[in-house]
BAFI-3210 file (N, C-alpha, C; in Angstrom, 3 decimals, decimal comma, padded with zeros to 6 digits):
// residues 261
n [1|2|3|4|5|6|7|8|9|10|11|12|13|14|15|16|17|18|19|20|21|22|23|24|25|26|27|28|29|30|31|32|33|34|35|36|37|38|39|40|41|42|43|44|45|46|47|48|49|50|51|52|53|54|55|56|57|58|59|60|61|62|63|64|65|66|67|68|69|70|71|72|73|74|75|76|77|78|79|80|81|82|83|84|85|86|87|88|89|90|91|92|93|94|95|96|97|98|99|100|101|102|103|104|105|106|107|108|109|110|111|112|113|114|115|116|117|118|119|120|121|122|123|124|125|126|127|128|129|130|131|132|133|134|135|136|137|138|139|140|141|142|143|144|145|146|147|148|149|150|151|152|153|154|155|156|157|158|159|160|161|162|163|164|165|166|167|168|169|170|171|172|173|174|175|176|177|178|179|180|181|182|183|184|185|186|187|188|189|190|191|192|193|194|195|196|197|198|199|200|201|202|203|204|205|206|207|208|209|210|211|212|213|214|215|216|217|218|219|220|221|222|223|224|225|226|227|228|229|230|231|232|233|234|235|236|237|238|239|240|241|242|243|244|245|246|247|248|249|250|251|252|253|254|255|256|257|258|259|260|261]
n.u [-020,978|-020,398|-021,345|-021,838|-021,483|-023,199|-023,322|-024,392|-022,263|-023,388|-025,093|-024,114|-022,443|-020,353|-018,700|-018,236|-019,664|-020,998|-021,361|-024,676|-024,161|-025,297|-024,312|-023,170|-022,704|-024,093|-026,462|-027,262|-027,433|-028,748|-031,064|-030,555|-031,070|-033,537|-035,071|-033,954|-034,361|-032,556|-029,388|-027,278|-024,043|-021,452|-018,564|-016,707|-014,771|-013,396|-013,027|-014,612|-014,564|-016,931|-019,163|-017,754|-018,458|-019,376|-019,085|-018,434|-018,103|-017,448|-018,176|-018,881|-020,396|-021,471|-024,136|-026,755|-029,742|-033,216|-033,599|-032,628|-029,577|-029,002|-031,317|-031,229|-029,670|-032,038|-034,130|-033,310|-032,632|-035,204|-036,275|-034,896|-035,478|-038,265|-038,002|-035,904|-038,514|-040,496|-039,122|-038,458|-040,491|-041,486|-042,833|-043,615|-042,167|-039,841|-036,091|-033,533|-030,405|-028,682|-027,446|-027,881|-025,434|-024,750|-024,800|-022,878|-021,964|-019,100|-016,404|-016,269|-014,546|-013,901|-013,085|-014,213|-012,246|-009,326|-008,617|-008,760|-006,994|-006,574|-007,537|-009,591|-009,648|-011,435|-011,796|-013,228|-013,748|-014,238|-014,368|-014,605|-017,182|-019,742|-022,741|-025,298|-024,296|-022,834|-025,102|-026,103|-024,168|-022,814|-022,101|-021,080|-018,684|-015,226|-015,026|-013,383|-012,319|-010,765|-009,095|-007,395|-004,350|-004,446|-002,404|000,106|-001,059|-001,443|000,958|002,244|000,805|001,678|003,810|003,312|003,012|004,585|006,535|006,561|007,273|004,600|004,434|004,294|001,812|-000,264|-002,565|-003,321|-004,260|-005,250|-005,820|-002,843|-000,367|001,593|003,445|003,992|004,481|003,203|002,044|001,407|-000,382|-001,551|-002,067|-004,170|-004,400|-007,603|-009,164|-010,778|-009,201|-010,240|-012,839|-015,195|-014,535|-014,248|-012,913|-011,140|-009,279|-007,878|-006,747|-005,223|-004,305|-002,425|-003,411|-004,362|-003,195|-004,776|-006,433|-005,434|-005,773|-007,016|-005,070|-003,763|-004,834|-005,423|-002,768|-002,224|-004,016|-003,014|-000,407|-001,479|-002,944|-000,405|000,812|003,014|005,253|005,336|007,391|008,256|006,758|008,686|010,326|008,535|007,600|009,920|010,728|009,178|007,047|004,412|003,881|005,215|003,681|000,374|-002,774|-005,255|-008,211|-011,090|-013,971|-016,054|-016,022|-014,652|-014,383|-014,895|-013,856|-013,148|-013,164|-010,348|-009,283]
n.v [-000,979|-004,266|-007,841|-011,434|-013,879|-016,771|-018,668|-020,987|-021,212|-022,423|-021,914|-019,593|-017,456|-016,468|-014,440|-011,726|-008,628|-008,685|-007,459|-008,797|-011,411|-013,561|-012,942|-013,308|-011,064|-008,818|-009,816|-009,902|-007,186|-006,186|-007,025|-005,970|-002,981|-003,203|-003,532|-001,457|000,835|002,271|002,745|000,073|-000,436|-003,767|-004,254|-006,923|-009,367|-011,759|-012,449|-014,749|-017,410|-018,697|-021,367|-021,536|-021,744|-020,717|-020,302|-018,522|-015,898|-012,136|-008,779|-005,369|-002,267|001,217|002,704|004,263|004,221|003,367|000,990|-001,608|-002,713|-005,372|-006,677|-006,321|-008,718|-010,807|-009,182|-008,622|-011,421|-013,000|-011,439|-012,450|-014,807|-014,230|-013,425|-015,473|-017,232|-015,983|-015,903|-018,642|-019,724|-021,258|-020,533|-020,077|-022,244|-021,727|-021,450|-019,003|-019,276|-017,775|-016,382|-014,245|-014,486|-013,020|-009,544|-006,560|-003,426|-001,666|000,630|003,779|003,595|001,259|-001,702|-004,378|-006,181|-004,685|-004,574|-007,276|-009,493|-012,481|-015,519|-018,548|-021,289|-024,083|-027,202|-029,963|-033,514|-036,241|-039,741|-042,664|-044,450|-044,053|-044,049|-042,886|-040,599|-038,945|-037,804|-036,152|-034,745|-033,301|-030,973|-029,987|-031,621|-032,314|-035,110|-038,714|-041,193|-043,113|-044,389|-042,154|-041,669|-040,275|-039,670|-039,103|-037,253|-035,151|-034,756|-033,898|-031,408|-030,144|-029,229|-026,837|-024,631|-022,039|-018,959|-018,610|-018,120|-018,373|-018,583|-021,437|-021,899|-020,350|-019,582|-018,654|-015,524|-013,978|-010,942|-008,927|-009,148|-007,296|-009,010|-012,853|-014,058|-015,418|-016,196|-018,986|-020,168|-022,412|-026,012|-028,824|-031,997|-034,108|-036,961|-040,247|-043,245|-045,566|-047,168|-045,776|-042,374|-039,267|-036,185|-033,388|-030,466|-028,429|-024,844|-021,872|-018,588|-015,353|-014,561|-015,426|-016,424|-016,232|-018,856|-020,238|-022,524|-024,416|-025,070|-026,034|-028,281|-029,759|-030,743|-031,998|-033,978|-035,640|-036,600|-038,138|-040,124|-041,125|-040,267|-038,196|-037,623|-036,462|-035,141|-034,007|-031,230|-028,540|-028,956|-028,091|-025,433|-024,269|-023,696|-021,930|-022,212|-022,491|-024,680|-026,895|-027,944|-029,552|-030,614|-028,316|-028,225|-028,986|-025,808|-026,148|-027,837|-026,074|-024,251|-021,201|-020,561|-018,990|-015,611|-013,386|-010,909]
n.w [-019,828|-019,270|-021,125|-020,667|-022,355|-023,869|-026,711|-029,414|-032,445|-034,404|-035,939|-037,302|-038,859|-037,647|-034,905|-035,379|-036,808|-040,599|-043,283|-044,758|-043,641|-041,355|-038,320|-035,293|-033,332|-035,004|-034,763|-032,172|-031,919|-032,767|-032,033|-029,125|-029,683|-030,883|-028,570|-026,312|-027,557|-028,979|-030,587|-030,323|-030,091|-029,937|-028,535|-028,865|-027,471|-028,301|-031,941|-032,579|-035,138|-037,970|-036,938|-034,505|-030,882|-028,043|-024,153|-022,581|-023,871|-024,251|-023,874|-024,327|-024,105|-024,560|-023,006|-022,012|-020,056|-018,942|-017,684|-015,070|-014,345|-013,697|-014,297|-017,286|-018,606|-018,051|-019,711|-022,256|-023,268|-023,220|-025,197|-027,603|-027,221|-028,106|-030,655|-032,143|-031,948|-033,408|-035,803|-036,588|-036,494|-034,436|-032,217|-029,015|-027,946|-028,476|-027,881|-027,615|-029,596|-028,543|-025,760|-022,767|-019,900|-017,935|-016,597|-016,209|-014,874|-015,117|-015,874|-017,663|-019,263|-020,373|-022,129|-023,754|-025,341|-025,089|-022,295|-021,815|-020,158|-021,226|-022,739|-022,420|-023,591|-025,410|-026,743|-028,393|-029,036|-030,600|-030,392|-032,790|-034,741|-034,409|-036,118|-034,996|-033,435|-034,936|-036,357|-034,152|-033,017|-034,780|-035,014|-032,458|-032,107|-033,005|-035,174|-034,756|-036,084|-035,196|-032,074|-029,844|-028,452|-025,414|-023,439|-024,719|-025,913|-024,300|-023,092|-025,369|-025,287|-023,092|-023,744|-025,125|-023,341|-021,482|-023,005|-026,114|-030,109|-031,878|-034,564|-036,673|-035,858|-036,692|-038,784|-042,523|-043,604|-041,605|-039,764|-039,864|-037,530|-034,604|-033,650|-033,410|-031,064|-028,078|-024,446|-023,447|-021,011|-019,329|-020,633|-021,480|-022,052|-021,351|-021,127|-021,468|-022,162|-023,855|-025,865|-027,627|-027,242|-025,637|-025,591|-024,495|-025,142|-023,440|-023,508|-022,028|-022,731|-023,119|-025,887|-029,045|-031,877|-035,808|-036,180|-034,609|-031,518|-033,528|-034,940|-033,217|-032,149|-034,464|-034,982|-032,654|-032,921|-034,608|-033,024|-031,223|-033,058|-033,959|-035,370|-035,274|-033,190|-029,447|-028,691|-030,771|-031,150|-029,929|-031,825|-033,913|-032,959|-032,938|-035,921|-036,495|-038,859|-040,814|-042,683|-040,938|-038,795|-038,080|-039,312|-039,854|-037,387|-037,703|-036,991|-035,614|-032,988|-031,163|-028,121|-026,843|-023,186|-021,601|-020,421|-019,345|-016,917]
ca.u [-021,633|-020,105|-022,202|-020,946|-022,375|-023,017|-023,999|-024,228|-021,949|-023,629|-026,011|-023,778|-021,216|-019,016|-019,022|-017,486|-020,795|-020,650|-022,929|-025,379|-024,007|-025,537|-023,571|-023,324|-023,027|-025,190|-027,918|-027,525|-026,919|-030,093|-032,369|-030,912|-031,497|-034,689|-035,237|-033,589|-034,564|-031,530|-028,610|-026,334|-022,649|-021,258|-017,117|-016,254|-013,108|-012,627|-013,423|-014,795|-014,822|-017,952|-018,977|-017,429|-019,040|-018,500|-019,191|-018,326|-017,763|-017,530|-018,780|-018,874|-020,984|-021,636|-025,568|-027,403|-031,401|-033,703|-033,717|-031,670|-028,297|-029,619|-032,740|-030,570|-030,237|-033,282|-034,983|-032,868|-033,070|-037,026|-036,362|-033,586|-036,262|-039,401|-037,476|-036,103|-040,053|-041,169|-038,521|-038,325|-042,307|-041,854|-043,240|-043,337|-041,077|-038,151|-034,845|-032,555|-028,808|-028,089|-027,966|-026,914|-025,414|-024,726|-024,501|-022,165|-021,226|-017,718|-015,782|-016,795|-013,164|-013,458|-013,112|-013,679|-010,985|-008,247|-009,184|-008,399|-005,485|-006,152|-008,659|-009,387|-010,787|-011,674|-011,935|-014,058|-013,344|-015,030|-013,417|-015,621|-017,751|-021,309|-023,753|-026,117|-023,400|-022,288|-026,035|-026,568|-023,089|-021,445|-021,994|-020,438|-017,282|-014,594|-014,942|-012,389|-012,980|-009,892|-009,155|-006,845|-003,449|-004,574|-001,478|000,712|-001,743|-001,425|002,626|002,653|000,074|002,417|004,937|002,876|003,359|005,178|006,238|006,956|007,374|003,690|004,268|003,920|000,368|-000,581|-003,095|-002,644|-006,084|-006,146|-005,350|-001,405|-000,103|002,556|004,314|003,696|004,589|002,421|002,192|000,516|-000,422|-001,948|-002,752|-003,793|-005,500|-007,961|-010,543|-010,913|-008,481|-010,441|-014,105|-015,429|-014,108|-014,714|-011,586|-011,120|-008,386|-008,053|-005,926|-005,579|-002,912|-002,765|-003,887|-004,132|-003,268|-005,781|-006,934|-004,220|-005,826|-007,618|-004,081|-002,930|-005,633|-005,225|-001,650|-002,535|-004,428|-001,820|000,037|-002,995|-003,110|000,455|001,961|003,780|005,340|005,482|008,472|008,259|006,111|009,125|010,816|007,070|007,705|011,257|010,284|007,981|006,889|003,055|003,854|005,512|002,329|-000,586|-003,745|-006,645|-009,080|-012,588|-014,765|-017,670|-015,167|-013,917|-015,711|-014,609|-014,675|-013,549|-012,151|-009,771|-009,491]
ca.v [-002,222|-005,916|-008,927|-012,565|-014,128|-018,258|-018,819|-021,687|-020,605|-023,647|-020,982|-018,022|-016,717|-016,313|-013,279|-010,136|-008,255|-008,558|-007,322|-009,979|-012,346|-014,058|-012,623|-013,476|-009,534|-008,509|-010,753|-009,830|-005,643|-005,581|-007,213|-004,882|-001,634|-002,839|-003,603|-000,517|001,854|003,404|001,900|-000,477|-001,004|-004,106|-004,586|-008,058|-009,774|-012,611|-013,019|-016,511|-017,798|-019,582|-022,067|-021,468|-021,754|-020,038|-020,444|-017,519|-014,590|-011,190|-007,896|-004,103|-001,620|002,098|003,318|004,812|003,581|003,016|-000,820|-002,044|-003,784|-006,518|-006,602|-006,944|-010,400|-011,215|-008,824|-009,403|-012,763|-012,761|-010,945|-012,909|-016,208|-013,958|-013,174|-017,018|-018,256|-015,893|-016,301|-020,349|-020,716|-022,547|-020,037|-019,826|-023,594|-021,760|-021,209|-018,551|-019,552|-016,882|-015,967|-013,299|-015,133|-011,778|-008,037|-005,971|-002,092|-001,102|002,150|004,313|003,772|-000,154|-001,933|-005,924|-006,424|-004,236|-004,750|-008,675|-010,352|-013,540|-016,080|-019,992|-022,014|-025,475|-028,081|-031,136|-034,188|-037,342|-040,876|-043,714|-044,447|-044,115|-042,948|-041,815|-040,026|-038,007|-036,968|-035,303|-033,966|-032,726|-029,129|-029,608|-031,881|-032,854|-036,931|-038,679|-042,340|-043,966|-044,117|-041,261|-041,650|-039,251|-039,672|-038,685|-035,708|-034,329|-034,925|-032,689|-030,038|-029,423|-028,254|-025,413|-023,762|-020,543|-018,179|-018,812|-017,750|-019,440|-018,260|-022,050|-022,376|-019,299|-019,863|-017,211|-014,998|-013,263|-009,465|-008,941|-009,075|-007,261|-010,191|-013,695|-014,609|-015,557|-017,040|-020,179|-020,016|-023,431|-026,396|-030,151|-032,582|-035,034|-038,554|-041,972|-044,277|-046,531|-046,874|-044,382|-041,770|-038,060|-035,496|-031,915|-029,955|-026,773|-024,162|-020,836|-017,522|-014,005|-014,419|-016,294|-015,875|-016,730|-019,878|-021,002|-023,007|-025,347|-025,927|-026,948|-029,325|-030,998|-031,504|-032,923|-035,198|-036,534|-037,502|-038,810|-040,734|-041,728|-039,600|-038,038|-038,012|-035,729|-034,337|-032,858|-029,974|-028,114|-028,380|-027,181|-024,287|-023,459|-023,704|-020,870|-022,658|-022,956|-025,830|-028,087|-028,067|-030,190|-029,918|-027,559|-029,140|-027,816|-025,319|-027,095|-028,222|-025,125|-023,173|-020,103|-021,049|-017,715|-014,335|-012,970|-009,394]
ca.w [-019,463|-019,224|-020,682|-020,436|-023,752|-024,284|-028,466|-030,452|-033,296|-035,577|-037,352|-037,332|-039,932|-036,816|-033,951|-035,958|-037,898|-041,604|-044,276|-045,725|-043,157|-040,391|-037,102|-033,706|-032,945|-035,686|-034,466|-030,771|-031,442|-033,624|-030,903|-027,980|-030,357|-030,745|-026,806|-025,841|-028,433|-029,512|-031,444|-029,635|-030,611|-029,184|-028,688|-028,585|-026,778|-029,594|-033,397|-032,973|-036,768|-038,300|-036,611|-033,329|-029,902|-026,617|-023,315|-022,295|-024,665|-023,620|-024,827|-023,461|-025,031|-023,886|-023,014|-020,468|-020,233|-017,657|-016,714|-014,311|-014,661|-013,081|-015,262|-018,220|-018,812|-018,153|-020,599|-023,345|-023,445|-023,795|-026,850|-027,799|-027,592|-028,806|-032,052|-032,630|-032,089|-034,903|-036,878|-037,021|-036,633|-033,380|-031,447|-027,698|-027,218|-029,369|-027,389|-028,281|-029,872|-027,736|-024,191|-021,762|-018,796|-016,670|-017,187|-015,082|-014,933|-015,482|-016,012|-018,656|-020,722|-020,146|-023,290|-023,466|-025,854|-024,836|-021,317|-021,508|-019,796|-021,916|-022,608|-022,451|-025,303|-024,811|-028,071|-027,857|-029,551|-030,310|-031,460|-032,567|-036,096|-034,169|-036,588|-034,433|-032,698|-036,164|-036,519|-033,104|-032,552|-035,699|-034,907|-031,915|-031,452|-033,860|-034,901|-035,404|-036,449|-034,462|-031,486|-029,655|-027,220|-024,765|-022,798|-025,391|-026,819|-022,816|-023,148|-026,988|-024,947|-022,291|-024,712|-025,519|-022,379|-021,635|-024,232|-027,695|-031,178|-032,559|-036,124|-037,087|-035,696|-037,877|-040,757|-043,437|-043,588|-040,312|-039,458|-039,977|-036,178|-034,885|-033,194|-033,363|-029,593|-027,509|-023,690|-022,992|-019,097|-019,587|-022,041|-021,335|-022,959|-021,112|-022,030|-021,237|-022,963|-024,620|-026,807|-028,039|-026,155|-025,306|-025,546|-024,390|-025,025|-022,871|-023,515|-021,743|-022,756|-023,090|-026,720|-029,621|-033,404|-036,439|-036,111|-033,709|-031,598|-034,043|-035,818|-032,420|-032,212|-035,544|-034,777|-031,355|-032,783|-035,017|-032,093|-030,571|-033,989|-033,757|-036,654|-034,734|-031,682|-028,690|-028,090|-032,249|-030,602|-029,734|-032,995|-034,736|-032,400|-033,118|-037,228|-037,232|-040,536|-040,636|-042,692|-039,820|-038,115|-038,591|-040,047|-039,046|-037,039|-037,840|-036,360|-034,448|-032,002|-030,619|-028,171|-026,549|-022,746|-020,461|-020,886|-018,151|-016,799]
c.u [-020,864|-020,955|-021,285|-021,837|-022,362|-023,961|-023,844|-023,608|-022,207|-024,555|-025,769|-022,367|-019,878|-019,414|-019,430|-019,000|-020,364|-021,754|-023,456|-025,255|-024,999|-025,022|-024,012|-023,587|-023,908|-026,463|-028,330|-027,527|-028,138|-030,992|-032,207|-031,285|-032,774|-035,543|-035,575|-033,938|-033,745|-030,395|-027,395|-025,511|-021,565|-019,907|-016,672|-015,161|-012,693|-013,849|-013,722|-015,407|-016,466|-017,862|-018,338|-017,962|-018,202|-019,505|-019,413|-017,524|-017,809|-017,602|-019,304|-019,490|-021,243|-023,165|-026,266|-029,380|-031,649|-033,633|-032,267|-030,524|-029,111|-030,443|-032,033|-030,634|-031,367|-033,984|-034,237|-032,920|-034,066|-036,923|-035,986|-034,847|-037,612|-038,789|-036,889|-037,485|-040,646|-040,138|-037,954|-039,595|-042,563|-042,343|-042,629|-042,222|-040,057|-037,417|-033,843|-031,079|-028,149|-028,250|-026,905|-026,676|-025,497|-024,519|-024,154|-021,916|-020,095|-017,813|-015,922|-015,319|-012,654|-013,580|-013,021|-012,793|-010,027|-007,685|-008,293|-007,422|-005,272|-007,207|-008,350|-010,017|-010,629|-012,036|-012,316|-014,093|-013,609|-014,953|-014,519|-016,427|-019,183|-022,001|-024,451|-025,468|-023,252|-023,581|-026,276|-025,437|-022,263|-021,623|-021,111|-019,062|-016,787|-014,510|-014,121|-012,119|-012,043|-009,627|-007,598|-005,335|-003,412|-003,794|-000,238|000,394|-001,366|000,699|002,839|001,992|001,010|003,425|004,651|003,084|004,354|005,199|007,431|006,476|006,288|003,411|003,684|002,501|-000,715|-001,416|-003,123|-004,632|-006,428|-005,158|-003,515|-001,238|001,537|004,031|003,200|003,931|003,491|002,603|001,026|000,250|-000,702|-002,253|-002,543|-004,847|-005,956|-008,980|-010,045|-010,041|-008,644|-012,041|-014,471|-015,156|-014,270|-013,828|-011,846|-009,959|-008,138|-007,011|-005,915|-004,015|-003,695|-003,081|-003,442|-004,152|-004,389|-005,899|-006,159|-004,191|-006,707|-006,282|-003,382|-003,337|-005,241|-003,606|-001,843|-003,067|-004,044|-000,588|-000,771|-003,061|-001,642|001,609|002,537|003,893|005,398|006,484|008,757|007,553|006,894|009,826|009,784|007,856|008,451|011,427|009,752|007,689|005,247|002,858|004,253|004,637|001,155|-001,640|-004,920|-007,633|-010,436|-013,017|-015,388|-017,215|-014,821|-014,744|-014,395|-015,035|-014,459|-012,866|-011,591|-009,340|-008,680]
c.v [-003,399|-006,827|-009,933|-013,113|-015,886|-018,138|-020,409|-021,095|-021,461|-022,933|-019,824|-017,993|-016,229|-015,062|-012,115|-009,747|-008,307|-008,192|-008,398|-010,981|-012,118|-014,116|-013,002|-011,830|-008,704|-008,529|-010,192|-008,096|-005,478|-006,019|-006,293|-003,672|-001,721|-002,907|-002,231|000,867|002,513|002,162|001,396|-001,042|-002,108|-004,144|-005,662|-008,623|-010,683|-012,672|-014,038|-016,679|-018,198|-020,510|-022,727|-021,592|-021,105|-020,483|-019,067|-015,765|-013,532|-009,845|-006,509|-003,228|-000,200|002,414|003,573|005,146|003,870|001,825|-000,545|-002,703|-004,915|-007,006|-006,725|-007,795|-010,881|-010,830|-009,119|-010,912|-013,161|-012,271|-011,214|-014,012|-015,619|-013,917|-014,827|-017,486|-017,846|-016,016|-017,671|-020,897|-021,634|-021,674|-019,943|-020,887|-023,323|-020,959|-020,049|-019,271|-018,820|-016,491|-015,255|-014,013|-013,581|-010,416|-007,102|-004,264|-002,474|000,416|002,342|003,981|002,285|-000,396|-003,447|-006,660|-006,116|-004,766|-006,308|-008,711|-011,806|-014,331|-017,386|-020,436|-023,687|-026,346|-029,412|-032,035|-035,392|-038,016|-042,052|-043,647|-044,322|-043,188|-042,302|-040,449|-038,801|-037,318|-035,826|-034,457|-033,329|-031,516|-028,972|-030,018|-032,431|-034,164|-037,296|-040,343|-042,972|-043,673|-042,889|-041,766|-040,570|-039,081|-038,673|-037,136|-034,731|-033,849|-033,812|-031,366|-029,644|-028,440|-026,993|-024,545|-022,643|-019,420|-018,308|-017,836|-018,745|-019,326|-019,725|-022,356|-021,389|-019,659|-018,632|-016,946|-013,802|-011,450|-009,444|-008,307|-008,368|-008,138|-011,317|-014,656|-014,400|-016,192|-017,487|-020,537|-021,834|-024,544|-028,108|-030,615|-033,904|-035,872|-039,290|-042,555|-045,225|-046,416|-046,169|-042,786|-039,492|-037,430|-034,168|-031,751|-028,575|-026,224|-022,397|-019,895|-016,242|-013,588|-015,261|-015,500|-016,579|-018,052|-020,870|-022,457|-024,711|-025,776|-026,719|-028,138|-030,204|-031,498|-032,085|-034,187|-036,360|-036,709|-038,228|-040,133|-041,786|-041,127|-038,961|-037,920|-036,469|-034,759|-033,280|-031,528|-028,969|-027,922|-027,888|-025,577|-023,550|-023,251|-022,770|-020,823|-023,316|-024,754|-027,178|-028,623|-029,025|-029,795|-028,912|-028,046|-027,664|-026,529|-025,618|-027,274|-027,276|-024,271|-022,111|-020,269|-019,798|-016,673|-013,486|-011,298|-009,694]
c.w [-020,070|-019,649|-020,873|-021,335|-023,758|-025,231|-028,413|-031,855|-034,710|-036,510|-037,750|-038,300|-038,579|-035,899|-034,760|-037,211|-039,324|-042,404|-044,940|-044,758|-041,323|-039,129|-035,625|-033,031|-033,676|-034,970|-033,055|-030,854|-031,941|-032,555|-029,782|-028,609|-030,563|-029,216|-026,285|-026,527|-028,827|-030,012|-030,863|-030,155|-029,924|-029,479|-027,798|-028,316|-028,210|-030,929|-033,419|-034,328|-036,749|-037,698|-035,093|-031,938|-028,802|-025,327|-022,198|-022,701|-023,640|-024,464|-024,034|-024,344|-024,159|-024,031|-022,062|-020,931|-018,985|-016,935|-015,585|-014,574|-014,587|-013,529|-016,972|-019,185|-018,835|-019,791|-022,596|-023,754|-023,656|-024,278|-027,891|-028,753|-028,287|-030,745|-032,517|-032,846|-033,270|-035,893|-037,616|-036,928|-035,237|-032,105|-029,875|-027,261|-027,882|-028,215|-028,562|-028,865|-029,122|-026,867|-023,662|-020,260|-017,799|-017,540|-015,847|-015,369|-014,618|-015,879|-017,039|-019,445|-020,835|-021,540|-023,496|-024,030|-024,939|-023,242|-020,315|-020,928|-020,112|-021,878|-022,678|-023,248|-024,875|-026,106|-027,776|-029,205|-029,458|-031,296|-031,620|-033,954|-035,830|-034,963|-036,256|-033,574|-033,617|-036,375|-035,434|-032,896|-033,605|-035,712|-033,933|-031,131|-033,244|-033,839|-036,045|-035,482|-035,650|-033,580|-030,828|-028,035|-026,714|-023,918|-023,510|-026,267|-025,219|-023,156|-024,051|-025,989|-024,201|-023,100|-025,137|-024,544|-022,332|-023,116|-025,105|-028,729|-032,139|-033,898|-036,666|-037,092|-035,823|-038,863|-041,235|-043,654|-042,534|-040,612|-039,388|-037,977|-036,214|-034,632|-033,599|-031,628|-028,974|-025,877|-023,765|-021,587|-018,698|-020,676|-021,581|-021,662|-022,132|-021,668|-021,623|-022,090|-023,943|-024,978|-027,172|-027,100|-026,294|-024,644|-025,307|-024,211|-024,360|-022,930|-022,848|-021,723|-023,057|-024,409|-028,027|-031,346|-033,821|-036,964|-035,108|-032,937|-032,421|-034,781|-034,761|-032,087|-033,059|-035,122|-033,535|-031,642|-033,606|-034,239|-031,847|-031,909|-034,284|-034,989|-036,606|-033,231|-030,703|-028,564|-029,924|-031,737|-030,623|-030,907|-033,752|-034,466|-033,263|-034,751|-037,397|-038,898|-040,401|-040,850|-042,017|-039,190|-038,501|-039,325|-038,827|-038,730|-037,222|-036,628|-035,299|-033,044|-031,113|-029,690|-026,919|-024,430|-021,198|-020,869|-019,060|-017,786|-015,385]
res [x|x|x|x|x|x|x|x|x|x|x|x|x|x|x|x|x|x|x|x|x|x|x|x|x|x|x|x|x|x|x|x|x|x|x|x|x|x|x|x|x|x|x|x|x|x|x|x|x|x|x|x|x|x|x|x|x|x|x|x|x|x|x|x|x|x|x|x|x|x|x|x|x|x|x|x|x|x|x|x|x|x|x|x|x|x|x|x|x|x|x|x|x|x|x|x|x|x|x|x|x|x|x|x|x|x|x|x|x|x|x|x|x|x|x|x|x|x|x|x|x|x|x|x|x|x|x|x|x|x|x|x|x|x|x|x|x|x|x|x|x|x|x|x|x|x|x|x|x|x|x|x|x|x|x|x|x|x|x|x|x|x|x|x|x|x|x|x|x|x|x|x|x|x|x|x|x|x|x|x|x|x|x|x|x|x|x|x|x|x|x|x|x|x|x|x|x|x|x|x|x|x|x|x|x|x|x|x|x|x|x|x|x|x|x|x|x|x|x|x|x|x|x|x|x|x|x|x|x|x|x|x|x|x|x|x|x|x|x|x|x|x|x|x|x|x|x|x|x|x|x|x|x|x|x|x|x|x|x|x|x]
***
C-alpha cells in the first residue's frame, strides 16, 4: 500500500521515528496500529528534519485487512482528528497535523524510498518587518527583513541544474553517502519585486543530500541580498567546500512538495 501524506512539521521532531521524540511516522504508525489492529510499519521516501513540512510525502507499508483501499483515507483520518481533539482538549473542532491525501495498492516488493525517481521541495520565503506577519507565519516561511532581487535569485537557481558534484551544499550530520552528485531536473525562484513580498523557491532532482536544499536557499538569498552575485554558483559548485556556500536557511520554510515514481 501507497499513501500520499500532507503534515505540518511545526509540532514534530521531524518524519524518521525516534524514541522519546515527537514523530511524524511515530505519530501516524501508532494511530493506524491502533485503527487496524495489528502493528503498522511505515517506509518513508524523505527524512524531512524538524520542523519541515510536506505537501506531499510518501509512504508504503505492507498489510492485508478488511477495509477498502479506498476507505483508507477516509478512516484514518477520523482517527488522526479523534486523537488530536483528545489530546489538545479541543475536542470535536480539532484538525489533525496530519492527513492522508490518497491510498493506492502497489506491488508487493514496492518500496517508497527505493522506488523514487526523485522528488520536489518547494521553500517559502517572506521579506518585510510586519509583526503581525512574524506571529502567524513563523512556522511556516523563512523572514527575511529586506527586501529580495528575485531576478537575480532565479539567475543563481538556474545554475543548479543538471548534474553536479553538491558536496558544497552538504551540512555535516547526515548518513555518510556514497556519492555526493546529484541531478537537478529543475530549480527557479519566483515573487513580486517589490513590498513585502512572497518567494518560492522550487527545486526538483533525483535526490538530495542532508540539508541541501535549505543551504541552497540561504545562499540564494544572499544573492537575493546582494552578497553575492550570480554567476559565483558555479564556482560554489566546483569547490565542493561546504564552506563556500551560504548559510542554512531554517526549517519552517521548507516543505516537501512531490515524490516521483
Amino acid at each position: 500500500m501507497l499513501l500520499t501524506i500532507a503534515y505540518d512539521g511545526s509540532t514534530f521532531h521531524g518524519w524518521q521515528k525516534q524514541p522519546g521524540e515527537r514523530t511524524v511516522q511515530g505519530y501516524l504508525e501508532q494511530t493506524m496500529t491502533k485503527v487496524f489492529g495489528r502493528e503498522i510499519q511505515l517506509s518513508g521516501t524523505s527524512r524531512t528534519d524538524a520542523g519541515v513540512h510536506a505537501y506531499g510525502q510518501r509512504a508504503s507499508f505492507k498489510a492485508d485487512f478488511g477495509i477498502p483501499t479506498e476507505k483508507i483515507a477516509l478512516v484514518v483520518n477520523n482517527a488522526l482528528c479523534a486523537r488530536e481533539g483528545s489530546e489538545s482538549g479541543r475536542g470535536g473542532y480539532a484538525k489533525s497535523p496530519i492527513r492522508i491525501l490518497k491510498a493506492e495498492d502497489v506491488p508487493p516488493d514496492f518500496h517508497a524510498r527505493f522506488n523514487s525517481k526523485g522528488k520536489r521541495y518547494v521553500y517559502k520565503i517572506r521579506t518585510g518587518a510586519d509583526a503581525q506577519s512574524l506571529v502567524f507565519e513563523r512556522n511556516y516561511v523563512y523572514h527575511v527583513a529586506e527586501q529580495l532581487d528575485t531576478e537575480a535569485m532565479n539567475e543563481a537557481a538556474k545554475a543548479f541544474e543538471g548534474e553536479h558534484d553538491f558536496k558544497s551544499f552538504e551540512a555535516s550530520g547526515g548518513n555518510p553517502r556514497e556519492t555526493t552528485v546529484r541531478r537537478i531536473f529543475s530549480a527557479s525562484v519566483c515573487g513580486q519585486p517589490g513590498g513585502m513580498q512572497r518567494i518560492e523557491f522550487s527545486v526538483a532532482g533525483d535526490g538530495f543530500l542532508y540539508n541541501m536544499v535549505r543551504i541552497m536557499t540561504g545562499t540564494l538569498v544572499e544573492v537575493g541580498l546582494g552578497k553575492r552575485k550570480p554567476e559565483e554558483i558555479g564556482d560554489i559548485i566546483e569547490a565542493a567546500d561546504r564552506q563556500m556556500a551560504g548559510h542554512t536557511a531554517p526549517p519552517n520554510g521548507l516543505y516537501l512538495a512531490e515524490v516521483f515514481y
